[in-house]
C-alpha positions in Angstrom: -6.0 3.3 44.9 -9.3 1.7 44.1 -11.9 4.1 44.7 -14.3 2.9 42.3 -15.3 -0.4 43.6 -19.0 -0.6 43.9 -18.6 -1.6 47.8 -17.9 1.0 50.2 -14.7 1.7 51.4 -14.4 1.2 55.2 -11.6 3.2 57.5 -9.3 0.4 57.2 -9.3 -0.2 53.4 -9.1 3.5 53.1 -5.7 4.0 55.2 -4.0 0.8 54.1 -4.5 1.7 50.3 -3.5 5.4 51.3 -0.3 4.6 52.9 0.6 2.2 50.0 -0.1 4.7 47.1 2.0 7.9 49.4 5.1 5.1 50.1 4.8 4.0 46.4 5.3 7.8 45.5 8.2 8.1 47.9 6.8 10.1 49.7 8.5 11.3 53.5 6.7 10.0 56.2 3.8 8.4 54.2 1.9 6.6 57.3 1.7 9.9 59.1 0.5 12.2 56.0 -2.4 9.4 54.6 -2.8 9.4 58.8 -3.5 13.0 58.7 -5.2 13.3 55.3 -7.7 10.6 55.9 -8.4 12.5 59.4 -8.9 16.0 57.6 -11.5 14.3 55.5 -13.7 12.4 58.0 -13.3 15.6 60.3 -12.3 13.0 63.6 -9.4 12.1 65.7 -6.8 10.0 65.5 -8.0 7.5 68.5 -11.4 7.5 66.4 -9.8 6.6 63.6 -8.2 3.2 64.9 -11.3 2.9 67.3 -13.8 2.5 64.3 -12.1 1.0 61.6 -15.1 -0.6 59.9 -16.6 2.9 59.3 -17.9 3.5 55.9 -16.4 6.5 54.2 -19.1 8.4 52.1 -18.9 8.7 48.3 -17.9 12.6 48.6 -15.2 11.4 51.2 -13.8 9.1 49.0 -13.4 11.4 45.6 -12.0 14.1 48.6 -9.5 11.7 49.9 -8.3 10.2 46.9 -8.2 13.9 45.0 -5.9 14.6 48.3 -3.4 12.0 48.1 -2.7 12.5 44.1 -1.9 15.7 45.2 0.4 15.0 47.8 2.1 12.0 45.8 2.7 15.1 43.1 4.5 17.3 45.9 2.4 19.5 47.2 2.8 20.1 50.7 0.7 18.3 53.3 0.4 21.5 55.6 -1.3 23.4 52.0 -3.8 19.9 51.8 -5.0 20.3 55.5 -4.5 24.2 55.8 -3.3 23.7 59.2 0.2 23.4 61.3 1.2 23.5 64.8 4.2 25.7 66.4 4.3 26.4 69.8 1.8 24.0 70.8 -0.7 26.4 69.0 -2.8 25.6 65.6 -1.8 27.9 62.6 -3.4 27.9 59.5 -1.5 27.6 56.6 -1.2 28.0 52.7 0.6 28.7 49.7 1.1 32.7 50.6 3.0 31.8 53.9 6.3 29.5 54.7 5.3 26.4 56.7 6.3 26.6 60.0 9.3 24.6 60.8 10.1 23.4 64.7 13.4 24.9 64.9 11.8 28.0 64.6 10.4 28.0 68.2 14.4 28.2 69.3 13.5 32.1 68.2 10.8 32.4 70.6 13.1 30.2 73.6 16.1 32.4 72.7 14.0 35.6 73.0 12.1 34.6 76.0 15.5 33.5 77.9 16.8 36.5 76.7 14.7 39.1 78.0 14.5 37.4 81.3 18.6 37.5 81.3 18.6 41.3 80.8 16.5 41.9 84.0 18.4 39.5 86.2 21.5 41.4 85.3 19.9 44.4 85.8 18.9 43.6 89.3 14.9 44.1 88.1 12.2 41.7 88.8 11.4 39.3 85.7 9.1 41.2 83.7 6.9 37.3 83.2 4.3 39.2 81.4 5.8 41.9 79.0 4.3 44.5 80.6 5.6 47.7 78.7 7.4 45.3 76.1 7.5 46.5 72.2 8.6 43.7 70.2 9.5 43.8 66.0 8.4 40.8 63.7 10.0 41.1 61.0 8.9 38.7 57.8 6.0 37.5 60.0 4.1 35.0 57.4 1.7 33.2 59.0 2.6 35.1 62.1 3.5 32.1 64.6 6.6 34.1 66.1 4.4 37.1 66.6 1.5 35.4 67.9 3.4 33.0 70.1 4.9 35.8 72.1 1.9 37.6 72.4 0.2 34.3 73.8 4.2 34.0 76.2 3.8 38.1 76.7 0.2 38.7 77.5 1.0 42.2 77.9 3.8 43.0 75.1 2.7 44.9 71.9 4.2 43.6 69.2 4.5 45.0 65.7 4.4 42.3 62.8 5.8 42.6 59.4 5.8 41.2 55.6 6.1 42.3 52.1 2.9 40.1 51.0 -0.4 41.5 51.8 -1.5 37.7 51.0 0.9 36.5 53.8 -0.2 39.1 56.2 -3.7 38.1 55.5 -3.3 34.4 57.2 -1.1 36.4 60.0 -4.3 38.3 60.8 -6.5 35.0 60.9 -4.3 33.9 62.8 -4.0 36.5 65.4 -7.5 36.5 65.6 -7.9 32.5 66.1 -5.9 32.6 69.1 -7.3 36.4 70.6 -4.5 38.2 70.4 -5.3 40.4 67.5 -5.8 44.1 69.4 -2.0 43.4 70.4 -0.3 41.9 67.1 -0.4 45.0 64.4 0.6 44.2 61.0 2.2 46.2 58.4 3.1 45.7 55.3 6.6 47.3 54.0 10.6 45.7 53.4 11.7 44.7 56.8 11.5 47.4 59.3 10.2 50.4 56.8 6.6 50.1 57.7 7.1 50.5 61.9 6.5 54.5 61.0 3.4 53.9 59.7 2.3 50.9 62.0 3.2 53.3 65.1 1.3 56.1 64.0 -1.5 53.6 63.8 -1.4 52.6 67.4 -3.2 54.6 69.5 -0.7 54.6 72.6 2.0 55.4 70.2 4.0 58.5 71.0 4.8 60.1 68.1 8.3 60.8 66.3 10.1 57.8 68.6 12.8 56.5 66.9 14.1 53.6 69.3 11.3 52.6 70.2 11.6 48.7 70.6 13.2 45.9 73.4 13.0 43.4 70.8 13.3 42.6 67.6 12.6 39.1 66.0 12.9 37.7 62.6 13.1 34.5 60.9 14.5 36.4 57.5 14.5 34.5 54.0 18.2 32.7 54.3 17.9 30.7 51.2 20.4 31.0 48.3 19.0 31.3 44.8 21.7 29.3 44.0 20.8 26.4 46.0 17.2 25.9 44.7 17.6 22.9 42.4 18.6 21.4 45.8 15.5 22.1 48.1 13.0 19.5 47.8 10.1 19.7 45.8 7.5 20.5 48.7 9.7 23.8 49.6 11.4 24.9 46.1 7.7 24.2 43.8 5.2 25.0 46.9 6.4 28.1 49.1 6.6 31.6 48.6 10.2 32.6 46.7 9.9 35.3 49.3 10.2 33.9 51.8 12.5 31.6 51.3 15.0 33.3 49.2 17.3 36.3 50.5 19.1 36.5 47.7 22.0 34.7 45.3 23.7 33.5 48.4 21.0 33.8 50.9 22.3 36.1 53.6 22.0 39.4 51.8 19.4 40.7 53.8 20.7 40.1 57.3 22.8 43.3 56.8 20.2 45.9 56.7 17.8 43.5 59.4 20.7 44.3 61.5 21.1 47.9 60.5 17.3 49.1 60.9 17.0 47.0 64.5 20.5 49.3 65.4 18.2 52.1 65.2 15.4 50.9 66.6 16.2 49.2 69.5 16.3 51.1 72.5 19.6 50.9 74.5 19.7 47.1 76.1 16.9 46.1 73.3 17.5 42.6 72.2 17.9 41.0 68.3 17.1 37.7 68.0 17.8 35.8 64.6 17.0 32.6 62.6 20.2 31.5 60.7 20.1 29.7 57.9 22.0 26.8 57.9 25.8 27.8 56.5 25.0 31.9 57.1 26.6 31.8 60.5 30.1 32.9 58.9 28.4 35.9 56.9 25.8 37.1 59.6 28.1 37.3 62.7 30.5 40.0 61.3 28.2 41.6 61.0 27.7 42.0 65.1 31.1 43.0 66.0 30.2 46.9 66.0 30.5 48.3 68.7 26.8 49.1 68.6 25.9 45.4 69.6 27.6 43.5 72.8 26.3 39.7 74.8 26.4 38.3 71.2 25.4 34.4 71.1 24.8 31.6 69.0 22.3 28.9 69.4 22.6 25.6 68.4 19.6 23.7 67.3 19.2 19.6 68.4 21.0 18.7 65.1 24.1 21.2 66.1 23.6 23.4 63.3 24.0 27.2 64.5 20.3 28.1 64.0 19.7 31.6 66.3 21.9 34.3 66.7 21.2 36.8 69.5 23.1 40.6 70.6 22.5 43.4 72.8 22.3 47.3 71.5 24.2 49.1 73.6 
C-alpha cells in the first residue's frame, strides 16, 4: 500500500488499497475489517465514509492506518486494533487481557433469561421482568459482557462477576461503568467460585455466613483443549488469553468443579446456565445426572452445535 506518494490520499484510494493489501494477506472478511479500520482512524461512520469519498486523509491518519493494517495482515485481532466489540447490542471494549466476545455467546444470556422466566410460570408467580431480588454468579467474566448484559436485561439483579486475571477484570470494570451498571456488577478475583466469600462480605446488603445464596449462575468457562491449539487460528491461538481459552489437555476439565461449587451455591430452584465448547457436550452432561440437578437442557446454536447447557438445583 502506497502511503508515500507525495499526493494525498483521498477516502477512496485509502479503502480500495486497504482491502487489496488485507485480501492479499488472506485475511477473513478483508472488506469489512479495512471498512472498520479506516473508520477507527478518521473517527466517522460508515454512511460518511461512502458519502465523502474524496476526503483527504491527514499525514498522521495515513502512517495510523497503514501501521493498522500491517498488523492485522500479521494476525492480530481486529477487535485488539479498534479496542472495541459489540454483544448484546452493547459496545464492549476489548484487548489482549480479555477473550473477544463471540455471538453465540448471547444464547447464555437468552437461555438464562428464558430460563428464569420458566421457573416462575411453573411456579404459578408473576414474571419477575426486572430481577428484583435476583443474585446471579459470573463466573470467568473477562470483559464482563454476560455480567453487564444481564444487569442492563435485570435492572434490579445483583450480580457477582468473576476472573482469575486482575488485567481481565480491569476492562470488566470499564466496562460496567460505560454502560452504568457498575454499583450492581461486583467483581472478584479468585478460581471460579472461590472469591463469592469475599465478594459477599464486600456488599453491603450481604447477609453474612449464607452459603446458597444465588438463583443463577452463568459462565462461559475456558473449553479449549491444549491439545487442539495448533488448530485454532492464528487471531485466537497467538492473540487471546491461554486462560481463557484453555480448560485444560482436553478442554472440559473445569466444568466439573463449575458444576460442583454452583451445587452449593445455588439456592434450591437456582438455575446453571453453561457455554459448551463445541465436542464437550458428551463430558459435561454426565456430569448433571445427580440427583442434585433436574429440567436439564441443551441448546443448540444456529449452526446445530450443542452450545448451552442448562439444570435446576433441586
Amino acid at each position: 500500500m502506497d502511503f508515500h506518494a507525495t499526493k494525498p490520499m483521498d477516502i477512496r484510494a485509502a479503502l480500495k488499497d486497504g482491502i487489496a493489501q488485507l485480501r492479499a494477506a488472506q485475511v477473513a472478511s478483508h472488506t469489512l475489517a479495512a471498512e472498520l479500520l479506516l473508520l477507527h482512524v478518521v473517527g466517522r461512520e460508515r454512511a460518511w465514509l461512502y458519502a465523502h469519498p474524496e476526503e483527504l486523509l491527514s499525514s498522521v491518519q495515513e502512517d495510523a492506518l497503514r501501521a493498522l493494517l500491517a498488523r492485522r495482515a500479521a494476525g492480530e485481532p481486529l477487535q485488539h486494533l479498534t479496542g472495541h466489540q459489540e454483544f448484546w447490542g452493547l459496545d464492549f471494549e476489548v484487548n489482549r487481557h480479555v477473550l473477544i466476545p463471540r455471538p453465540e455467546t448471547e444464547h447464555v444470556i437468552e437461555v438464562a433469561l428464558d430460563r428464569l422466566a420458566l421457573r416462575e410460570v411453573r411456579a404459578g408467580r408473576p414474571q419477575n421482568t426486572d430481577g428484583s431480588g435476583l443474585m446471579i454468579a459470573d463466573v470467568g467474566t473477562g470483559s464482563g459482557c454476560i455480567a453487564i448484559a444481564l444487569a442492563k436485561e435485570l435492572p434490579k439483579a445483583t450480580i457477582f462477576a468473576t476472573d482469575i486475571s486482575e488485567a481481565a477484570l480491569a476492562v470488566g470494570q470499564r466496562n460496567a461503568a460505560r454502560h452504568g451498571v457498575e454499583s450492581r456488577v461486583l467483581f472478584g478475583a479468585g478460581h471460579l467460585l472461590d472469591v463469592v466469600s469475599d465478594a459477599l462480605s464486600a456488599a453491603p446488603s450481604a447477609a453474612p455466613n449464607v452459603v446458597r445464596q444465588f438463583h443463577l449462575v452463568v459462565s462461559n468457562p475456558p473449553y479449549i483443549g491444549r491439545r487442539e491449539s495448533a488448530t485454532l487460528q492464528r487471531e485466537v491461538r497467538d492473540h487471546e488469553p491461554e486462560a481463557a481459552l484453555y480448560g485444560g489437555e482436553e478442554g472440559y476439565e473445569l466444568y466439573g468443579d463449575l458444576i460442583a461449587q454452583a451445587s452449593a451455591r445455588l439456592v434450591p430452584g437456582g438455575i446453571l446456565v453453561l457455554e459448551l465448547g463445541y465436542n464437550s457436550l458428551p463430558a459435561v452432561q454426565p456430569l448433571l445426572t445427580d440427583p442434585a440437578w433436574v429440567q436439564v437442557n441443551v441448546t443448540n446454536d444456529l449452526a446445530g452445535i450443542p452450545r448451552v447447557i442448562a439444570a435446576e438445583r433441586t
